[in-house]
C-alpha positions as CSV (number, residue, x, y, z in Angstrom):
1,X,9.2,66.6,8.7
2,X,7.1,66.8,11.9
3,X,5.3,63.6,12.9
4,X,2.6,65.6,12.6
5,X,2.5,66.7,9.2
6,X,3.2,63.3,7.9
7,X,0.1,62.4,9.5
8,X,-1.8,65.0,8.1
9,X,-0.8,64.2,5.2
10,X,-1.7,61.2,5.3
11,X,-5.5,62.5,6.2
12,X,-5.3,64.5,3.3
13,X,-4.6,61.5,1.1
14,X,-6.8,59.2,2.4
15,X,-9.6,61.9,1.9
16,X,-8.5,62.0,-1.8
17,X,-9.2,58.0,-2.5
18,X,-12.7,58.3,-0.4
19,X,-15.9,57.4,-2.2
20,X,-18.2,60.4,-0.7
21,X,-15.0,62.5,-2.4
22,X,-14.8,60.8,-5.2
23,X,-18.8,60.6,-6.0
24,X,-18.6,64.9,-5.2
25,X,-15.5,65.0,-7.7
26,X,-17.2,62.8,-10.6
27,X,-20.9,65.0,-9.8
28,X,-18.7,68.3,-10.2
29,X,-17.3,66.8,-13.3
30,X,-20.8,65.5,-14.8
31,X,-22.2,69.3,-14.2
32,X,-19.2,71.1,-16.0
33,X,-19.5,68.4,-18.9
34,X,-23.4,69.2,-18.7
35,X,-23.0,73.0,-18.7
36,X,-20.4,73.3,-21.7
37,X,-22.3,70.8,-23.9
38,X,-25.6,72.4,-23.3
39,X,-24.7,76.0,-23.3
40,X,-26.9,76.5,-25.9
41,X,-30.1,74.7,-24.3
42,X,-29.5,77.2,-21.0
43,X,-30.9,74.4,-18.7
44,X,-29.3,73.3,-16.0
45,X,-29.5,69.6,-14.9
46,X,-32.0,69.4,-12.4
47,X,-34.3,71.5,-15.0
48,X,-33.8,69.1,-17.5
49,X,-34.3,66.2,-15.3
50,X,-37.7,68.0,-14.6
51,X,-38.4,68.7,-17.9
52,X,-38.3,64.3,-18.6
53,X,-40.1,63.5,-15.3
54,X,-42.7,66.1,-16.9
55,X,-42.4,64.4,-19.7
56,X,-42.9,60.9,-18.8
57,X,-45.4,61.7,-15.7
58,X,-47.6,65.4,-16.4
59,X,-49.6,66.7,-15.1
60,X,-48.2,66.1,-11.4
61,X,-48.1,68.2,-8.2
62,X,-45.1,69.6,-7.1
63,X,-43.9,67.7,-4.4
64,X,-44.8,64.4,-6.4
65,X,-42.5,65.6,-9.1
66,X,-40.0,66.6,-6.4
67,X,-39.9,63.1,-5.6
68,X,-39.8,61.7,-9.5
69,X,-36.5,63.5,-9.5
70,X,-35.1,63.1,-5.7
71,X,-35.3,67.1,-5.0
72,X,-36.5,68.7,-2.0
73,X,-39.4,70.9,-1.4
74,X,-37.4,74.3,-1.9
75,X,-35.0,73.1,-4.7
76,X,-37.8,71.5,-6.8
77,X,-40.2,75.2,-5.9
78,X,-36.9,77.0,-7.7
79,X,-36.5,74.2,-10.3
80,X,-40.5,74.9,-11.2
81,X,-40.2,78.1,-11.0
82,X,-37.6,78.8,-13.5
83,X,-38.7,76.7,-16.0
84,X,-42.1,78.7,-15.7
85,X,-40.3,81.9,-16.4
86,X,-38.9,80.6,-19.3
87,X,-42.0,79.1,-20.9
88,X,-41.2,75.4,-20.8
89,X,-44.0,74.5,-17.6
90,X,-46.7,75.9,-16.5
91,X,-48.6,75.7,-13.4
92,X,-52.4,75.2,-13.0
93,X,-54.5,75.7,-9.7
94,X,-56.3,73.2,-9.0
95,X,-59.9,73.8,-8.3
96,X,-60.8,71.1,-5.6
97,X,-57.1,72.4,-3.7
98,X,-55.8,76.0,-4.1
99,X,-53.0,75.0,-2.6
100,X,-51.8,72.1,-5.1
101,X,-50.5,73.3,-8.5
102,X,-50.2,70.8,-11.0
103,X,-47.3,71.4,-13.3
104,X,-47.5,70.5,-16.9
105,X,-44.7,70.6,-20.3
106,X,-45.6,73.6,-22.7
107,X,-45.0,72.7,-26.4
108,X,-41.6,75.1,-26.0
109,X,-40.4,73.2,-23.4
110,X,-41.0,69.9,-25.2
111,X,-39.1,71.9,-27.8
112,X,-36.3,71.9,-25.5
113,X,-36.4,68.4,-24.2
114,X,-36.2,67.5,-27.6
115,X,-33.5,69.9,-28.6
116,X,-31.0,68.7,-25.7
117,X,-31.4,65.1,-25.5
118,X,-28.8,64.1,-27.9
119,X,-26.4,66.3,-26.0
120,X,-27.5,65.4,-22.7
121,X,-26.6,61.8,-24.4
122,X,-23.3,62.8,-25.5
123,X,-22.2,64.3,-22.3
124,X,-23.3,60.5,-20.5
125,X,-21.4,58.9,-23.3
126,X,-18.1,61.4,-22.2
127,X,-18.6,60.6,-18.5
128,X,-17.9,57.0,-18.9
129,X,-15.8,56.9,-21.7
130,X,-12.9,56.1,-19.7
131,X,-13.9,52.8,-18.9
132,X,-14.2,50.0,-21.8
133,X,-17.6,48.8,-22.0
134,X,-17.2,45.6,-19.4
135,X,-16.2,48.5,-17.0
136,X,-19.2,51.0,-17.7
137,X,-21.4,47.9,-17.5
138,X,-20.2,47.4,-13.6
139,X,-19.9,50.9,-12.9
140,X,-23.6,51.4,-13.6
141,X,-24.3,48.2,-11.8
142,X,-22.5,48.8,-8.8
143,X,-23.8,52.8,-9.3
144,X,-27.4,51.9,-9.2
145,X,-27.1,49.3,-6.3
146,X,-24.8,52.2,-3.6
147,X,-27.6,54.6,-4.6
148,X,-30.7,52.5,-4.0
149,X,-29.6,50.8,-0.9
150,X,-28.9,54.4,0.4
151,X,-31.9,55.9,-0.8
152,X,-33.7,56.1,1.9
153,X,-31.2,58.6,3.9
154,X,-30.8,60.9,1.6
155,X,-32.2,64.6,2.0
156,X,-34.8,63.8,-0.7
157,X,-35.1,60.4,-1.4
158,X,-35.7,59.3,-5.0
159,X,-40.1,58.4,-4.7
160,X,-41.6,56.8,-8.2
């Protein structure tokens, strides 16, 4: 072997054990887990994380609920605009600002919150259940604390 393919090689590996690889790997993982548990529901993750932040925060405008939920301006517009389509939010004009829309749950798509929750639950449950419940416990921890400190760089930063 060339001493340049061992060193690629040992690129390649150390790209397999970094934490940016890792966190892409696990966030791959979570969506397939969410998909094939919630088949049924047809929602997608961010839809159902729109669907609590509407929930929990109604009527809001768009980019505030962007912001709830850490999504940018186009990715939150697609978000809202599919669950429109589908009955579960609507979208109101507001008289005082044509150009703000407050978004609000429709009874079907409380419906649906309702509906997927437990699985939404079960798929979390799955995610961790390698880990005993010490483990989870610091995993969360340490979770929470990365994404916080680095809130502020991401593309959409998480605004409550």
């Amino acid at each position: 072997m060339e001493p340049s393919e061992r060193a690629d090689e040992a690129v390649f590996d150390a790209v397999q054990e970094m934490p940016g690889h890792l966190l892409r790997r696990l966030q791959q993982i979570a969506v397939s887990m969410f998909l094939a548990e919630c088949r049924d529901h047809d929602l997608t993750p961010l839809q159902f994380a729109a669907l609590a932040a509407l929930r929990d925060n109604a009527p809001v405008d768009q980019a505030t609920l962007g912001g709830l939920i850490a999504l940018d301006r186009t990715t939150i517009g697609v978000v809202v605009a599919k669950l429109e389509e589908r009955g579960l939010a609507t979208r109101t004009v507001l008289h005082r600002d044509r150009r703000s829309k407050m978004i609000r749950l429709t009874p079907r798509g409380m419906q649906v919150l309702d509906a997927i929750l437990p699985d939404v639950e079960h798929v979390q449950a799955r995610l961790l259940e390698p880990l005993d419940p010490d483990e989870q416990r610091h995993f969360m921890d340490a979770l929470r604390k990365v994404v916080g400190a680095h809130n502020a760089v991401s593309r959409a930063p998480l605004r409550s």
